[in-house]
N, C-alpha and C positions, 0 to 999 in steps of 0.2 A: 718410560712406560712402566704401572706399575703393576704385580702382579694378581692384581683383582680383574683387571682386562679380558686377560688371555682364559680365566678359569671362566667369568661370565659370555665369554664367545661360545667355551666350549660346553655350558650348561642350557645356554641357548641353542645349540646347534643338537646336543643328545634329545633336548625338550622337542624340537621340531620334528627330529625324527621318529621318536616314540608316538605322537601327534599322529603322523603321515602310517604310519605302521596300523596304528589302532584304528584311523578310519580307515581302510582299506579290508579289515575285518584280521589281517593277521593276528593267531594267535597262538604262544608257546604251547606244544605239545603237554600235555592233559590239563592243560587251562580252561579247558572249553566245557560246555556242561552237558558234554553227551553222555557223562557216566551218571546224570542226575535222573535221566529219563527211567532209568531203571527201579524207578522206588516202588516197590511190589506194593507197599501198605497203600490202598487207595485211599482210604479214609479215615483220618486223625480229626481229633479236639489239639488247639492250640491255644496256650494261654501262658503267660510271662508277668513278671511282676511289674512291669511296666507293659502296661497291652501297646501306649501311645510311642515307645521307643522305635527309634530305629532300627535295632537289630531284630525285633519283633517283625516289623514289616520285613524287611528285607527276606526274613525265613520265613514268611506268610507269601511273600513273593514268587520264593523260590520255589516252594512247596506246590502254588497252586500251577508253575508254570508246567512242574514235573507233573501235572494229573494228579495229582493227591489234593482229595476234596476237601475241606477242613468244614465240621460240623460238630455242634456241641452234645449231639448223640454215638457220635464214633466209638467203638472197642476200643480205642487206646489216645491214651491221652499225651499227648507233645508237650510237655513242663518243662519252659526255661528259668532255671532258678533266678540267674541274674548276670551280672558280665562286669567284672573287674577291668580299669586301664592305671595300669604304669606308667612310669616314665623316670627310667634312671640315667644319669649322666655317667657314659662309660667313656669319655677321655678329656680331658682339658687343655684352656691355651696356655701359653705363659704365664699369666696373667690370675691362674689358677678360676677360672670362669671356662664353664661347660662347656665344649666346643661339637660334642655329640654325644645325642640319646639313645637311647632302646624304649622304644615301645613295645608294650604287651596288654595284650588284653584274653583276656579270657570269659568263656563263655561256657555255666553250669545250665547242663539240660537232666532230664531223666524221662523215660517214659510208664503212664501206669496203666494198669487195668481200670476199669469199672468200678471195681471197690477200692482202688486208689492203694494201689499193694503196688509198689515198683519193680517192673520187670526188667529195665533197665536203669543203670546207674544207681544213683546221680555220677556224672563224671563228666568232664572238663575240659573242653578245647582248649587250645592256646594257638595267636597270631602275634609275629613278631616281627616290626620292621626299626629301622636306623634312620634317624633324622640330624642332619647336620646342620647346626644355628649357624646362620650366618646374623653374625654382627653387624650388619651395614643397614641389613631390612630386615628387619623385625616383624612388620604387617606378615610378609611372605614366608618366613617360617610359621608364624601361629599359621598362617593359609592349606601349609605346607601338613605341618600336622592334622589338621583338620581332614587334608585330602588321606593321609596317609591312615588314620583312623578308620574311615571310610573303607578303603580296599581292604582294612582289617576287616570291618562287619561284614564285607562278602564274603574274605578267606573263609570265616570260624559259620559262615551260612553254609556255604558250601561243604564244609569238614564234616558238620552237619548232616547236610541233606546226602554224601558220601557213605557215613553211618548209617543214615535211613535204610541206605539201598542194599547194604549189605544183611537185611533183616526183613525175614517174612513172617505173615500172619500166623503158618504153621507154628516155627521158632517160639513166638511170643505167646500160642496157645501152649505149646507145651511148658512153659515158665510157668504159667496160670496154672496145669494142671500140677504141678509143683510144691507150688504154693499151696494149691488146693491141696494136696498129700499131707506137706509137713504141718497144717493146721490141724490144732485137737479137735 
């Protein structure tokens, strides 16, 4: 019996579990999105240099599921610069061929006024997970990254829409009044 068996019973057997876990609705403690509900700013303009990307959607998603209505006349403007992905090989086999990754990806937003003066940022999330190639299937890794990717665009949505909440209208008026000061 040789030692790919025992690892693929027990990768099938975590996969099923996690499976049975997730539809049942459990979920790790502050994984859930009741701290998103709290985004005071009701109404943002949002716009990214890819409107058609997915990270685009997914924070248009999330935004509008928090109540935050997204309109091209809003006080403040939601600018995501752009989202960087990695992928370094942090150990190898014998064989001196990658045996796992580090993904990373990052996500530049900022937010502006009306005359496009930044009150926030620009500044930069970062999501980071480990991929383990297996040699044998190949489809299922690239599959694998693909999914893992994915839970990335929610984390850095989420991390996101986290920061929103932490920021009200007042705050971001007094930036503007700020601004408004230091100009001649």
């Amino acid at each position: 019996m040789s030692l790919n068996r025992p690892r693929r019973l027990l990768t099938a057997t975590l996969l099923g579990i996690t499976l049975v876990l997730s539809g049942c609705g459990f979920q790790l403690r502050g994984t859930g999105s009741g701290a998103l509900e709290n985004v005071e700013l009701r109404e943002l303009r949002l716009s990214a240099i890819d409107n058609l990307g997915q990270t685009h959607q997914e924070v248009r998603d999330m935004l509008r599921s928090s109540g935050v209505r997204l309109s091209a006349s809003a006080p403040y403007h939601l600018q995501l610069l752009g989202e960087q992905n990695e992928r370094s090989a942090v150990s190898y086999t014998t064989r001196a061929s990658p045996a796992e990754f580090q993904l990373t990806s990052r996500l530049s937003y900022q937010i502006l006024d009306r005359q496009g003066r930044a009150l926030v940022g620009p500044e930069t999330l970062e999501a980071q997970r480990a991929l383990v190639r297996d040699r044998d299937n190949v489809v299922a890794g690239s599959e694998e990254e693909e999914l893992l990717r994915q839970e990335m665009r929610r984390d850095l949505s989420r991390q996101l829409l986290l920061r929103l909440s932490s920021l009200s209208s007042r705050e971001l008026q007094a930036r503007e009044r700020e601004l408004d000061r230091a100009a001649p």
